[in-house]
C-alpha positions as CSV (number, residue, x, y, z in Angstrom):
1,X,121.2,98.6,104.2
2,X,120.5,101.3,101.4
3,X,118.0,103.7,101.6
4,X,114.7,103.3,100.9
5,X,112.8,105.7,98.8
6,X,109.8,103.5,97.5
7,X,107.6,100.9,99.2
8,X,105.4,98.8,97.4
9,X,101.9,97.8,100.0
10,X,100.0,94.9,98.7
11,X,96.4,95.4,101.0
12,X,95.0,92.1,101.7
13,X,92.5,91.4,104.8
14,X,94.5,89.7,107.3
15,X,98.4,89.8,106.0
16,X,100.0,92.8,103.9
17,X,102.6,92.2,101.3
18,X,105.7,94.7,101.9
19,X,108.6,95.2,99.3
20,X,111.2,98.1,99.7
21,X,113.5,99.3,97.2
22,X,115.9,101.9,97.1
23,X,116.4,104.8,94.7
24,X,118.1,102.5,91.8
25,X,115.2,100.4,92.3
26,X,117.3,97.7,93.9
27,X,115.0,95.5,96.3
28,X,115.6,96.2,100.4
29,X,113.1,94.2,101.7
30,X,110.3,92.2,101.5
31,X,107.7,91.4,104.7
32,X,104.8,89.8,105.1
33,X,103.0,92.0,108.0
34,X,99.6,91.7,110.0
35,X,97.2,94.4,109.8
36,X,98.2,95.4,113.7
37,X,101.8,95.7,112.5
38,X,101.4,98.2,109.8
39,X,101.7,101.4,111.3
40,X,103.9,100.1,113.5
41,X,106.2,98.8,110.8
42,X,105.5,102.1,108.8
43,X,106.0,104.6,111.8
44,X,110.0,103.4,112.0
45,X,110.8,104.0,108.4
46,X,112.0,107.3,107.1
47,X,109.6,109.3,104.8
48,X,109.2,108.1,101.5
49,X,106.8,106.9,98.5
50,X,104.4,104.7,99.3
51,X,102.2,103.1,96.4
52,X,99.5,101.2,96.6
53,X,96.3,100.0,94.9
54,X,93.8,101.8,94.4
55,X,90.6,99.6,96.2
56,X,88.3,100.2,98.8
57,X,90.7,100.3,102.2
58,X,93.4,101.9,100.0
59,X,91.9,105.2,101.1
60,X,92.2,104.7,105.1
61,X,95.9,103.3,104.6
62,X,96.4,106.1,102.8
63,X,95.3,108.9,105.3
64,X,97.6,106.7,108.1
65,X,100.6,106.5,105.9
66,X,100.1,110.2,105.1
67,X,99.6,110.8,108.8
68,X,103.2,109.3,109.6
69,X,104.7,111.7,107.0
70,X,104.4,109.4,104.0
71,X,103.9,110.2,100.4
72,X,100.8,107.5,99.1
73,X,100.4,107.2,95.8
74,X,97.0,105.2,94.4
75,X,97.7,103.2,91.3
76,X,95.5,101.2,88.7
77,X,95.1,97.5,89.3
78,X,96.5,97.3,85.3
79,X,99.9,99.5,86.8
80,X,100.5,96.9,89.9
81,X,100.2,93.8,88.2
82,X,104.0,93.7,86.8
83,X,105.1,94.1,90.3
């Protein structure tokens, strides 16, 4: 598996929207995950960039990610919609 340097998080209420790719931009992963698997699923990857957008939770994912060593980044709905 490559490495992954940049995580797209799609925030929803009930089930998240993952995709991973690696420094070429190359997909790793995609996941669907519940809110209680989050930080779970977060807390096992290796630091990187997390973007996400910008909407009322974003902020408290953002603190969490940041809290497991994460970069967040807070995007424009206009900059998410191509992905």
């Amino acid at each position: 598996m490559s490495e992954i340097t940049t995580v797209g998080l799609d925030l929803a209420k009930n089930v998240f929207q993952v995709h991973g790719a690696d420094a070429r931009g190359g997909v790793v992963f995609r996941k669907k995950l519940r809110r209680a698997a989050v930080l779970e699923f977060f807390g096992k990857l290796p630091p990187c960039l997390v973007a996400m957008e910008a909407c009322g939770g974003a902020h408290f994912w953002g603190r969490e990610l940041t809290r497991l060593g994460h970069d967040v980044r807070l995007i424009p709905p206009a900059y998410v919609k191509p992905f």
